[in-house]
C-alpha positions as CSV (number, residue, x, y, z in Angstrom):
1,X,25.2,8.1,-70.0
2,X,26.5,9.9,-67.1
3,X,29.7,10.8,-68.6
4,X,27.8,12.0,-71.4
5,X,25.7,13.7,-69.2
6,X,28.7,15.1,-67.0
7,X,30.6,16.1,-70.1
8,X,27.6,18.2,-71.1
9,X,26.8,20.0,-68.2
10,X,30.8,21.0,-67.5
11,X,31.0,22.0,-71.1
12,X,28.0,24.1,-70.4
13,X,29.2,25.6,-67.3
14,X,32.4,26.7,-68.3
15,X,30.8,28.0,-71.6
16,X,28.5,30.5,-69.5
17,X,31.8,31.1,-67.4
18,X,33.7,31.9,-70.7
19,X,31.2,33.2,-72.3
20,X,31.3,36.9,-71.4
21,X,35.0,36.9,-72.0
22,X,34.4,35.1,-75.4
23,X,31.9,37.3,-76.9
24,X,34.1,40.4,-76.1
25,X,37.3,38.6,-78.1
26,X,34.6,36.9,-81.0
27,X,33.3,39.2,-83.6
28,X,29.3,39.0,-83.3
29,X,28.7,37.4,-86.1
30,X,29.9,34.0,-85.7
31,X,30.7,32.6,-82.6
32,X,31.8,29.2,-82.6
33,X,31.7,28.3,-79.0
34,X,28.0,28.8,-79.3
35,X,27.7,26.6,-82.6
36,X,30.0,24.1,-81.0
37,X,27.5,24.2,-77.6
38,X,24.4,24.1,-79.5
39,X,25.6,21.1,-81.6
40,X,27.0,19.0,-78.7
41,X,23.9,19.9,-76.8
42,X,21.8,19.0,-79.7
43,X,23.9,15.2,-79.8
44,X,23.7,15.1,-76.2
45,X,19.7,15.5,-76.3
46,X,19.7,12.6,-79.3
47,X,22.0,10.5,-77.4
48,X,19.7,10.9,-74.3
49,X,16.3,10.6,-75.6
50,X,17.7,7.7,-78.0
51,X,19.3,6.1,-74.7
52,X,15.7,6.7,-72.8
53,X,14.0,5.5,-75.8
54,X,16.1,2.4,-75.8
55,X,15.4,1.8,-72.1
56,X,11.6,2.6,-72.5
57,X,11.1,0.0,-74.8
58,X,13.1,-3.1,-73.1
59,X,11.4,-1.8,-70.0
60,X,8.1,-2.6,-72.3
61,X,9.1,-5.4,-73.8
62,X,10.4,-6.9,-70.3
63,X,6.8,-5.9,-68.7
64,X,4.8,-7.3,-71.7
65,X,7.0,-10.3,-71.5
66,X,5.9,-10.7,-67.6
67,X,2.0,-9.9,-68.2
68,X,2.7,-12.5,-70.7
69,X,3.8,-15.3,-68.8
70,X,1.2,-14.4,-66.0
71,X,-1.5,-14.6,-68.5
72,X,0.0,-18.1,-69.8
73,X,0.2,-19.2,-65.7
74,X,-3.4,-17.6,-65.4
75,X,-5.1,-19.3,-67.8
76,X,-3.4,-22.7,-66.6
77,X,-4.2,-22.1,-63.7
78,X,-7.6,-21.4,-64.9
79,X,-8.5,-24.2,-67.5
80,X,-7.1,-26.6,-64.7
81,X,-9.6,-25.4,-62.3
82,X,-12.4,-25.1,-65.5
83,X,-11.3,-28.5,-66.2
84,X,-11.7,-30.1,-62.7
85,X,-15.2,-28.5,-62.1
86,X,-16.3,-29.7,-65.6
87,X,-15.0,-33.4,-64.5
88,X,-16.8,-32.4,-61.3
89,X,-19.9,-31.4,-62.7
90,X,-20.3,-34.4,-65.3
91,X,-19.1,-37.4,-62.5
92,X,-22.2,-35.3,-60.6
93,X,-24.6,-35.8,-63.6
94,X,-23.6,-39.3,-63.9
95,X,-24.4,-40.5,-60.0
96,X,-27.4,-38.3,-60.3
97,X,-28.1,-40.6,-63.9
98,X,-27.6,-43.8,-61.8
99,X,-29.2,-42.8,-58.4
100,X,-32.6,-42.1,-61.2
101,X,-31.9,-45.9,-62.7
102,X,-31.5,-47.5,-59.6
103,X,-34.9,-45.6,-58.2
104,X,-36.3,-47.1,-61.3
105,X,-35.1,-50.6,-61.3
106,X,-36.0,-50.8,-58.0
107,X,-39.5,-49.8,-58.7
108,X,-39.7,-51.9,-61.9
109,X,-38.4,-55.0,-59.8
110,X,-41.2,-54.3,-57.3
111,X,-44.0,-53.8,-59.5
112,X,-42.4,-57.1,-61.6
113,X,-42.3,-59.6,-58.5
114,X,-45.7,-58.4,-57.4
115,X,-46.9,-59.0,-61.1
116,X,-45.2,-62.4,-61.1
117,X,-46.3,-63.2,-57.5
118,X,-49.6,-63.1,-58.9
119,X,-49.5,-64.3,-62.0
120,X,-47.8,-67.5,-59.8
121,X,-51.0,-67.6,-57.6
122,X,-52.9,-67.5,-60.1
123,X,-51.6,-70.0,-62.0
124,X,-51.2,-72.3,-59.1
125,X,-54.9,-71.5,-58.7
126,X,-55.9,-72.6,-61.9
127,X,-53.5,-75.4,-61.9
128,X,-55.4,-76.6,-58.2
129,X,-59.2,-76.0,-60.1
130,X,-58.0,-78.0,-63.0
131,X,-56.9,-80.8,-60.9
132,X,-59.8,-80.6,-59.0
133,X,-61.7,-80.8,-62.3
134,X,-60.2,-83.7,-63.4
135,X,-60.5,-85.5,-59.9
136,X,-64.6,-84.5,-59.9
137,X,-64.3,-86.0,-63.2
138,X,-62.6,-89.1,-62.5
139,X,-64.6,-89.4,-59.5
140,X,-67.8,-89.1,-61.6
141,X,-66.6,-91.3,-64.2
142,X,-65.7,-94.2,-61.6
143,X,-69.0,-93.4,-60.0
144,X,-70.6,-94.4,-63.4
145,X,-68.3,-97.7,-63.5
146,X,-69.2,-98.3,-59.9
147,X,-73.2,-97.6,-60.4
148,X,-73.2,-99.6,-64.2
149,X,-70.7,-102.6,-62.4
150,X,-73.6,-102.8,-59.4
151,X,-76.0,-102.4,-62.4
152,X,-74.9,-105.4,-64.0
153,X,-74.7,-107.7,-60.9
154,X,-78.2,-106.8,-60.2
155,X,-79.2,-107.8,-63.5
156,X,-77.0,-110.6,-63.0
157,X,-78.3,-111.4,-59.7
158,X,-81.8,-110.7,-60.7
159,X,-81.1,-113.3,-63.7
160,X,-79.6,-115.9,-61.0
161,X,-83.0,-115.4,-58.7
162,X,-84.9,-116.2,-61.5
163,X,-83.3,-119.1,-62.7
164,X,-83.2,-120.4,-59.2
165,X,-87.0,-119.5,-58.8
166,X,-87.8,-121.6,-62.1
167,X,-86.0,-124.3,-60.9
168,X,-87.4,-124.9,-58.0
C-alpha cells in the first residue's frame, strides 16, 4: 500500500514538474499524461479505499468477534453468579421451611405430652376411684356376710338357749 501510495505521489510530482513542459510539446486537445494521471490516480483511489475497506471490516469483524467472546464470558460469569444466589436463595427458603417445622413440632409435642400427661392422670384417677369402688363394694358385701354369718349364730345361739332352757 505504500508502494502504491509512493508510486502515486512521485508519479504525481513529476507530472506537475513535467507538466508545463508537456503541455507546450502536446497539442491541447489530448494530453495523455493527464489521461494516464487521472486513470492511475483513479486505480490508486480504488486500490486504497478497497484496501481501507478491507481493513475496516476485519477490524469489525475482529472487534465483533471480541465483544462477542466478552458477552459469552459475561453471561458465564453471570448465570454462574444468578445460579449460586438462586441455590442460595432456595437452601435459605428451605432452613427457613424447617426452622417453621421444628417451631411447630416442638409446640405440637408440648401441647401432646401435656394432653397425654393428663389424660394419664386422669386415667389413673379413674382407675384409683374404680378400685376404690370395687373395695367399698367388697367391703360392703363382706360386711353383709359378716352381719348375716353373726345373724345366723344368733339365731343359732338363740335356738341352742332355748333348747337348753327347755331342758332344764
Amino acid at each position: 500500500m505504500k508502494r502504491t501510495l509512493l508510486s502515486a505521489l512521485t508519479v504525481l510530482v513529476a507530472s506537475v514538474a513535467i507538466a508545463p513542459a508537456a503541455s507546450a510539446v502536446e497539442p491541447t486537445s489530448f494530453n495523455l499524461q493527464a489521461t494516464r494521471l487521472e486513470e492511475l490516480d483513479s486505480r490508486t483511489k480504488n486500490t486504497v479505499h478497497k484496501l481501507r475497506l478491507e481493513h475496516l471490516n476485519t477490524q469489525t469483524k475482529a472487534i465483533e468477534d471480541i465483544q462477542a467472546t466478552r458477552l459469552d464470558a459475561l453471561d458465564a460469569r453471570t448465570k454462574n453468579s444468578v445460579h449460586k444466589l438462586r441455590r442460595e436463595h432456595l437452601n435459605n427458603q428451605t432452613k427457613a421451611v424447617e426452622n417453621i417445622q421444628e417451631a411447630r413440632l416442638d409446640a405440637l409435642d408440648a401441647r401432646t405430652k401435656n394432653t397425654v400427661h393428663k389424660l394419664r392422670i386422669e386415667h389413673l384417677n379413674n382407675q384409683t376411684k374404680a378400685v376404690e369402688d370395687i373395695q367399698s363394694a367388697r367391703l360392703e358385701a363382706l360386711d353383709a356376710r359378716t352381719k348375716a354369718v353373726d345373724n345366723i349364730q344368733e339365731a343359732r345361739l338363740d335356738a341352742l338357749d332355748a333348747r337348753t332352757k327347755s331342758i332344764r
